[in-house]
C-alpha positions in Angstrom: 0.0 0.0 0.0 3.0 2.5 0.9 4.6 1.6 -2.6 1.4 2.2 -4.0 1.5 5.7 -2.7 4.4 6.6 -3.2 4.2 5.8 -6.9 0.4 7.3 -7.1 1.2 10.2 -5.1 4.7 10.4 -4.5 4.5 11.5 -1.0 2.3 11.1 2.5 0.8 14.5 4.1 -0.6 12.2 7.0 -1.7 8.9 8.2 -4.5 7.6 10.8 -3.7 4.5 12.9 -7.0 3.1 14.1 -6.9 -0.4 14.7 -7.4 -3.2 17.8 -7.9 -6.4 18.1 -8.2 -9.4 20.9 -9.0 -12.8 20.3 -12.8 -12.9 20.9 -11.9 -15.8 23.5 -9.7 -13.3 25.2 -11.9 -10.1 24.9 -14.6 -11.3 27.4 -12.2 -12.6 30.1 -10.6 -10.7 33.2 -7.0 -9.4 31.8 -5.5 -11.6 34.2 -7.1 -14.5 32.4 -6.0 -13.4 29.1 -3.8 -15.6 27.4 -0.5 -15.1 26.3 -1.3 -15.7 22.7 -3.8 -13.5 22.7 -1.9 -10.5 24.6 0.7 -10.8 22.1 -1.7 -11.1 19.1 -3.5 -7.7 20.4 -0.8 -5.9 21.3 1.0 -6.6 17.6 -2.3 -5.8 15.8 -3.2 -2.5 18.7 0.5 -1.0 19.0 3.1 -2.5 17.1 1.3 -2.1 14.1 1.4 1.5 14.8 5.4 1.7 15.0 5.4 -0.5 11.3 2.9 2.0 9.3 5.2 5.3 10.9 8.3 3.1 10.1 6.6 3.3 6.8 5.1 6.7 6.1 8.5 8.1 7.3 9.3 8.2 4.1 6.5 9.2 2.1 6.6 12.6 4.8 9.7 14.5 2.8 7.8 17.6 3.3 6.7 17.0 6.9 3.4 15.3 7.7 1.3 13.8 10.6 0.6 10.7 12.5 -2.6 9.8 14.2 -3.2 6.8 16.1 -6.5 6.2 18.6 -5.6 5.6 22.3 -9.1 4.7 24.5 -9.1 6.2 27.6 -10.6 2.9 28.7 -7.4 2.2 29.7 -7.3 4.8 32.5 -10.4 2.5 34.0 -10.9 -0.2 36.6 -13.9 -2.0 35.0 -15.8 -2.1 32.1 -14.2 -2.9 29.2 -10.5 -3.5 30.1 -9.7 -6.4 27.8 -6.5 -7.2 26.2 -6.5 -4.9 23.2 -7.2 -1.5 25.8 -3.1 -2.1 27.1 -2.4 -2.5 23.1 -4.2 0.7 22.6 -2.8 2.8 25.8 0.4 1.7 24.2 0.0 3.4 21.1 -0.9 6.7 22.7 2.2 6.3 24.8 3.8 5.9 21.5 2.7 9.0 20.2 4.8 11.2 22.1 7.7 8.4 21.0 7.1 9.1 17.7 6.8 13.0 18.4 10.0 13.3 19.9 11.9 11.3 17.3 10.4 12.4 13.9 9.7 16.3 15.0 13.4 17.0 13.3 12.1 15.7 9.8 9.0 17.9 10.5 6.8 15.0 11.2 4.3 15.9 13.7 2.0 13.0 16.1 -0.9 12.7 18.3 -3.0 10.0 19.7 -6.6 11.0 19.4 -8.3 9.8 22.6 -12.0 9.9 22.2 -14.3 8.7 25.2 -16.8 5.7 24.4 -18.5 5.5 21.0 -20.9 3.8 19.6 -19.3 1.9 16.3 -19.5 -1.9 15.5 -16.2 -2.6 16.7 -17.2 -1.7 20.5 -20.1 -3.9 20.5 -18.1 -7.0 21.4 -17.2 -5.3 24.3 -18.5 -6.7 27.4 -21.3 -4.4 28.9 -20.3 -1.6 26.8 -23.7 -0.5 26.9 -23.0 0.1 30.9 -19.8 1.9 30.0 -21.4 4.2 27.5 -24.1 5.1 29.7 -21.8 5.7 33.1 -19.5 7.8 30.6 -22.7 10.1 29.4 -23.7 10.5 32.7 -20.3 11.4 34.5 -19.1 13.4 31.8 -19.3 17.4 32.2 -21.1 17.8 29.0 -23.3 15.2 29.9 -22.9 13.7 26.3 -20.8 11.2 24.3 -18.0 11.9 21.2 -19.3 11.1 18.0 -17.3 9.7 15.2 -17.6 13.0 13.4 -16.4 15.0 16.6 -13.2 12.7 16.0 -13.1 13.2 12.6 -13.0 17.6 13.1 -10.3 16.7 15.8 -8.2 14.5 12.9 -9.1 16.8 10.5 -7.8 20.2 12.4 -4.4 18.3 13.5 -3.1 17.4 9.9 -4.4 20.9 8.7 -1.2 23.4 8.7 -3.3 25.4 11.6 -1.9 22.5 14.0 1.6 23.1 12.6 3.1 24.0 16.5 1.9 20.4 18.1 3.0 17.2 18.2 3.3 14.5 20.7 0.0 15.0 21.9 -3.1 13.0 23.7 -6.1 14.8 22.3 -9.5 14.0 24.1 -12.3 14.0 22.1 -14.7 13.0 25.0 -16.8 15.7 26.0 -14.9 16.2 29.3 -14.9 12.5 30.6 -11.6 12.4 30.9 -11.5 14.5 33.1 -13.7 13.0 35.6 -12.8 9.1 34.7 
């Protein structure tokens, strides 16, 4: 796909990271039940696969450019919805400022985009995500949940050139939850 780009385009202005996964047998168990297999395979396909796509677009970014990756602030929590592939995620927030620090001198900026609980397909094989959803509308300041497009204006203002003076960010997109979580 990068090669692709490169000859289509010749270059990369940015690049979304927005992937997790858990074995389904692992996703409904305690973490301390997970097993190893499983922790591996979600924290390859949640983090890892983060570092190979900038390892990647590094190129493709002559000019500069931006990486976004999605960090749940699930795992921040106790409870609800802690399975294997929330460490996998954290992890790739964590590597944002990673990534920050080490590509700012090529002009390549990056931020993990942290949005609160939404409601997509993905997050309905969480275990009572329907309880986290609704504790997180009810705690959170705004008394609301993110949407996918409130994530997509987020996205959409870092790779513009009016977010030129950040990088190695955690952006919530949550409607204040974080800040109460």
């Amino acid at each position: 796909m990068f090669e692709q780009i490169g000859r289509t385009w010749g270059g990369l202005d940015f690049l979304l990271h927005s992937i997790a996964f858990a074995p389904k047998e692992d996703l409904h168990r305690r973490i301390v039940d997970c097993s190893a297999e499983g922790f591996a395979m979600a924290m390859d396909i949640s983090c890892h696969s983060f570092i190979r796509m900038a390892r990647l677009a590094e190129p493709l970014m002559t000019g500069g450019g931006c990486l976004l990756t999605v960090d749940v602030l699930r795992r921040r929590e106790g409870g609800v919805g802690l399975q294997p592939d929330g460490p996998g995620e954290g992890g790739a927030g964590k590597l944002g400022a990673l990534h920050g620090a080490q590509l700012g001198e090529k002009r390549i900026r990056v931020h993990a985009l942290s949005p609160g609980p939404l409601k997509t397909r993905a997050a309905s094989g969480i275990d009572r995500f329907d309880e986290l959803l609704d504790r997180a509308r009810l705690q959170a300041p705004e008394h609301q949940l993110a949407t996918i497009e409130d994530v997509g204006a987020l996205a959409a203002f870092l790779v513009s050139d009016a977010a030129a003076a950040l990088t190695g960010n955690v952006e919530y997109v949550d409607a204040g939850f974080h800040i109460v979580a």
